[in-house]
N, C-alpha and C positions, 0 to 999 in steps of 0.2 A: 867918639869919646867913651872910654870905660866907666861902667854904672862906679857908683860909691865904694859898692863892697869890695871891686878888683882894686880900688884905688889905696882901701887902707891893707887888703894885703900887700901889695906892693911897697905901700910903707913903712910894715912889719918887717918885709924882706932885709928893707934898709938898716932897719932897728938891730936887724941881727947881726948884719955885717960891723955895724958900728961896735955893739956892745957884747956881742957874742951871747948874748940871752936863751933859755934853753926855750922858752916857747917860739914855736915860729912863726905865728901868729899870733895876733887881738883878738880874740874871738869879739865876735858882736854881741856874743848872749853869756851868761855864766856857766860853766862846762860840766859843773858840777851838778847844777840843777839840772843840767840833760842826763848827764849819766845817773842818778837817783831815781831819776821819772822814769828811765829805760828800765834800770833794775825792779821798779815797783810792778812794771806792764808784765814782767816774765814772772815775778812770784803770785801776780795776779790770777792769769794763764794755770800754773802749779797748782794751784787753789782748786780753780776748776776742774781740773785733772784729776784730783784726789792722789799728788805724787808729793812726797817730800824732799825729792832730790831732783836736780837736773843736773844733766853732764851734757856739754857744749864741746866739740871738738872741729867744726866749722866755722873757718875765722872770722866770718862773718859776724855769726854769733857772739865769740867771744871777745869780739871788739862791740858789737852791744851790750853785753851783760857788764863791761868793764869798763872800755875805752881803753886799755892794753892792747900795744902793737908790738910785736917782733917779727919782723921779718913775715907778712901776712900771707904772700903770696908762695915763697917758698914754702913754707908751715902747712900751707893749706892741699901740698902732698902727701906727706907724712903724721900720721898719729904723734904726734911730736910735741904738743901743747892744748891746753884744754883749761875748760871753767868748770868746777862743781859750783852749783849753787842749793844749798838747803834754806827751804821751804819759812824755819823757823832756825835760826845757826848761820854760817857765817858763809860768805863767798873766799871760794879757794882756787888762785891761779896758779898752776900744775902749768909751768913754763920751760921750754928747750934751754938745757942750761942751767946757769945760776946767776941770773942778773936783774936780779930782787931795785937795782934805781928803774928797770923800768914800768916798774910799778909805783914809785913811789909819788905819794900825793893823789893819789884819785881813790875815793871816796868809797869806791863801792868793792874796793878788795879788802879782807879781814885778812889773809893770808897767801903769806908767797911762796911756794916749794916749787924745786925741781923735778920734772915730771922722773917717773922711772920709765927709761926708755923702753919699748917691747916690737917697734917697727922692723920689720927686717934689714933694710938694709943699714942699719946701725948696729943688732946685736945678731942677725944670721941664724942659726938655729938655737937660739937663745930666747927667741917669741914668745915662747910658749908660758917658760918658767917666770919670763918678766913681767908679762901681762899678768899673771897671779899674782906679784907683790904689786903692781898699782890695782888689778880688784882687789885686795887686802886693804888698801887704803881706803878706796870709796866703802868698802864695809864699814871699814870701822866710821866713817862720817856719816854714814846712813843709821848704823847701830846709835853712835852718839847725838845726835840730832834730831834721826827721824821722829821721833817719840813712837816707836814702834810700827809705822808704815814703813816697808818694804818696797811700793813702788819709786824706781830712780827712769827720768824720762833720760834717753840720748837722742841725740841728734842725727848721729853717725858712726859708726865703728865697725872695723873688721869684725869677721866669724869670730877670730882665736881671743879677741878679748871681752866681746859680745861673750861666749861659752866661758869665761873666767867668770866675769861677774852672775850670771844667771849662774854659776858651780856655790856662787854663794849665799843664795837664795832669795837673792833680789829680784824680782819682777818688774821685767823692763819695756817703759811707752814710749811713745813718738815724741820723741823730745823736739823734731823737727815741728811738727803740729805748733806747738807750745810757740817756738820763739819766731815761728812766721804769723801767727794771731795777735801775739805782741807787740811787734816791729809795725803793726800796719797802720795804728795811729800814732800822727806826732803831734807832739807838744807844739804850740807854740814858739820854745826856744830851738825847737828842731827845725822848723820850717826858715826859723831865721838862718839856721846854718846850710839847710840847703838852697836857700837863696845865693847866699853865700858861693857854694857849691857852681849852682849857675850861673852866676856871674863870670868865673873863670872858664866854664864852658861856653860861654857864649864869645867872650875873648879868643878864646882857641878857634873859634868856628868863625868867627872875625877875621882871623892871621889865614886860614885857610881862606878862604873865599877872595881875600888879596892877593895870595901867591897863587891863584887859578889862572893858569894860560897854556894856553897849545905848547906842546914839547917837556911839560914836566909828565912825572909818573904818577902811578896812587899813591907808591909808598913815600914818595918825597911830601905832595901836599897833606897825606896823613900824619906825617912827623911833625907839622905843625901844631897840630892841635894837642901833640903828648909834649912837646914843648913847653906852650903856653902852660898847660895845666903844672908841670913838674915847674916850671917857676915860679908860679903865685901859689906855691905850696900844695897841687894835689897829689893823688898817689898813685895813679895808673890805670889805664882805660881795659874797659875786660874784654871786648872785642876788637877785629879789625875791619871792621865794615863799613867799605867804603870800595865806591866802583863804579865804571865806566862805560861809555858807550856800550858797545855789545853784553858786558857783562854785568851789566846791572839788572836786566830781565833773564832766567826767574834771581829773585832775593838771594841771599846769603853766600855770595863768594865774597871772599873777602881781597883786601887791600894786596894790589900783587906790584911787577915793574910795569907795569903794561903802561905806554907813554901818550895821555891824554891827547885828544887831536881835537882842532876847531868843529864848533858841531856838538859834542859829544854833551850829553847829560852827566852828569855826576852827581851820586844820591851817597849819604852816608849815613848812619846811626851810633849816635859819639858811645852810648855806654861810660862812661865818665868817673871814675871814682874821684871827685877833687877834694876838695880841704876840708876834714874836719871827717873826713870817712866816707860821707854824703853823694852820692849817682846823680848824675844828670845825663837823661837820657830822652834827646832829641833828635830829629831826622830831619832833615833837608834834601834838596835838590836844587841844585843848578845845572846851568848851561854854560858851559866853554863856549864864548861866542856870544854874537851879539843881538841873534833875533830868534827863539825858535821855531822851531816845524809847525807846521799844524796839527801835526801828531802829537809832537811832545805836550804842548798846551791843551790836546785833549787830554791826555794823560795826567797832567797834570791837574786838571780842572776838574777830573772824578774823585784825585787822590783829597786834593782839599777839599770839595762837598764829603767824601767819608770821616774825613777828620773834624771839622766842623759840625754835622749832624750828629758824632755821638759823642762830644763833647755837650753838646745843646741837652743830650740825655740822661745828664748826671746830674744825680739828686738823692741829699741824703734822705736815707729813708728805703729808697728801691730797693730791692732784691739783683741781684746777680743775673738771674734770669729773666726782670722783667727789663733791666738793661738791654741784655743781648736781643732781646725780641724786639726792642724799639729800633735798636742802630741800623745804620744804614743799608738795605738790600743791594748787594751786591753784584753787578750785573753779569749774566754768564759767560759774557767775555772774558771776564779777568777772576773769575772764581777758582779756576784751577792755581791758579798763581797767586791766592792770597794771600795777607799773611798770618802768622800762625793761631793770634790769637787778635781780639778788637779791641783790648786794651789790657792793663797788667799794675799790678802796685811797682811801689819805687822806695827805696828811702837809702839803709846804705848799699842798695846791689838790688836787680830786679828781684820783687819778692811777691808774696800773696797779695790782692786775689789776685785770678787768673777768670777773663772773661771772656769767653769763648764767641765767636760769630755767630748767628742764628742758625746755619745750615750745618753747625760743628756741633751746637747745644744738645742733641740725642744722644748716648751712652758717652760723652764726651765732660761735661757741663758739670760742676759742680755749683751749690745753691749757697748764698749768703747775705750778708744787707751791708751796701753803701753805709761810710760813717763817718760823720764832722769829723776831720783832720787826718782822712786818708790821704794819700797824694796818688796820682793814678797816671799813667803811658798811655794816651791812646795812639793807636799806632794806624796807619794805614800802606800796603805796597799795592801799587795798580800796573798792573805790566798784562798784555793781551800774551795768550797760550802763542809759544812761536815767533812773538814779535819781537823786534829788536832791541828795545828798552824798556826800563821800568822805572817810576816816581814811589822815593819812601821819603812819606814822611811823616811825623811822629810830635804827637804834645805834651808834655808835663805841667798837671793841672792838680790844684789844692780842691777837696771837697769841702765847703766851708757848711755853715748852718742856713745859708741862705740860699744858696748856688753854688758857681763853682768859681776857683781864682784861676788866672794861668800863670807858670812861674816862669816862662821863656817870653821874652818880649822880638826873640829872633825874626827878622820880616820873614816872610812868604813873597814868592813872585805872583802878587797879587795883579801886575801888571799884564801878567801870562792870559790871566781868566777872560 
């Protein structure tokens, strides 16, 4: 049975076919109060910074600073669209185009222009001059605004328009810094929407695990789960990781034809963008078949004591590093083939922190502290150097004031252990 939340978007689904309604969804929370609380978290960030402008050109970002979508994934080629945000003065969405309804009604845009194109493959050896009239523009919002600071943080930008703007004497910060310290606590109403989020991934990972039988492919039982999710309204998975017998040890090939055989493990990590913008990213493993090895159930049996054990080690309050030093020791069996990191923030797309394994923690480790209403990946891959298979798999969990929530209620082959 689908939890509640897949239920009312599916009922949303209906709502729209009937009435043709421009939302495609109920949201469960007010969308507005998430998008104000997002935009407070990044002027907050500004503050600290000592910058009075930020420039967002990762759409990531500027679907948090906004909740404005155009076309994300294409965009997020091309310098093509962007968010200025000042400090004290107004938010300004600089959009591909001129399609000023899809901005309208959300709260936290003051202003809608067409960006001035300067990408190359739209204006060619025209770069150069066009990148000067859009830094003319952030001048002049930095001039009018800044109350005389000069620092504008970016996120992201080519040389030619990076050396446009610094030609104007603006001094330029990590803007990326800024909107990943941001992003890493949620509201309340955020967490409702990535519930949300996971509930349709857990539906997708449902539809997979029924169409699993000997004689399909990866990329057939993968299209399930981008199925599910583009019908209960998400928006696209960012990886294709998902794989088989032989190729699931070492990690990261991804989803190919290769045609599942009786036997065979199959381990995935969904990566999730679903409804409402919001990542769900969980890992599994099953078995094609009905009993497994002794091996795989070993494999299996390390992966979930890693997962569990440093899960057990979240607590707000810690340090980054006194995390990594508690989590699980790794056995030198399967150390060569870990994986990259022992857990990772989440919210719309994997994002800060980044918590490194203890044996990675030396010039590797960066330091910070655990914080009520981070949400965090812990992740685990256990595949022995050489051997034939590998077990991933992966939890998304809420740090609350107390301990920690888990937001996937997806079983485990507890039965295996």
């Amino acid at each position: 049975m689908m939890s509640d939340n897949v239920t009312k978007i599916e009922r949303s689904a209906g709502a729209i076919r009937q009435h043709g309604a421009m939302e495609y969804s109920e949201p469960p929370v007010n969308l507005d109060e998430v998008r104000l609380y997002r935009l407070e978290r990044l002027r907050q960030e500004m503050l600290r910074d000592d910058v009075s402008g930020l420039l967002l050109f990762d759409q990531i970002n500027t679907r948090y600073a906004t909740d404005a979508t155009n076309m994300q994934v294409w965009c997020s080629h091309y310098e093509t669209r962007c968010v200025f945000i000042a400090l004290d003065g107004p938010v300004v969405l600089f959009d591909y185009a001129d399609h000023p309804h899809l901005a309208e009604g959300l709260p936290g845009v003051d202003e809608y222009r067409p960006i001035t194109t300067f990408y190359f493959f739209a204006v060619g050896d025209h770069s150069e001059e066009r990148a000067r009239v859009f830094a003319d523009q952030i001048d002049d919002l930095m001039r009018t605004h800044g109350g005389g600071n000069r620092r504008l943080a970016v996120d992201r930008l080519s040389f030619i328009a990076t050396d446009a703007l610094r030609e104007k004497g603006l001094v330029l910060a990590d803007g990326e810094a800024i909107s990943e310290k941001a992003r890493a606590v949620k509201s309340s109403a955020e967490l409702e929407l990535m519930r949300a989020s996971m509930a349709v991934c857990e539906a997708g990972c449902r539809a997979m695990e029924e169409t699993l039988k000997p004689g399909i492919s990866e990329n057939a039982l993968w299209s399930k789960l981008h199925e599910t999710n583009i019908r209960l309204g998400g928006e696209w998975i960012e990886t294709r990781l998902l794989s088989s017998g032989p190729r699931t040890n070492p990690w990261f090939r991804e989803c190919s034809m290769r045609i599942i055989e009786k036997g065979d493990l199959v381990s995935f990590d969904t990566d999730l963008i679903g409804p409402y913008g919001y990542c769900s990213d969980i890992s599994r493993s099953w078995l094609c078949g009905d009993k497994p090895s002794d091996e795989q159930r070993r494999l299996y049996a390390a992966a979930y004591e890693q997962i569990e054990t440093n899960i057990s080690v979240l607590k707000a309050g810690r340090t980054f590093l006194e995390v990594a030093e508690q989590c699980w020791p790794i056995p030198e069996e399967f150390l060569s083939n870990r994986y990259s990191v022992s857990m990772h923030g989440v919210g719309l797309a994997d994002e800060y922190p980044s918590i490194k394994h203890s044996v990675d923690v030396p010039g590797n480790a960066y330091d910070g502290v655990i914080e009520a209403g981070m949400t965090l990946c812990v992740e685990s891959f256990i595949g022995s150097y050489g051997g034939r298979e590998g077990v991933k798999l992966e939890e998304q969990v809420i740090v609350t004031e107390t301990g920690v929530e888990r937001m996937s209620t997806y079983p485990y082959q507890v039965d295996w252990l």
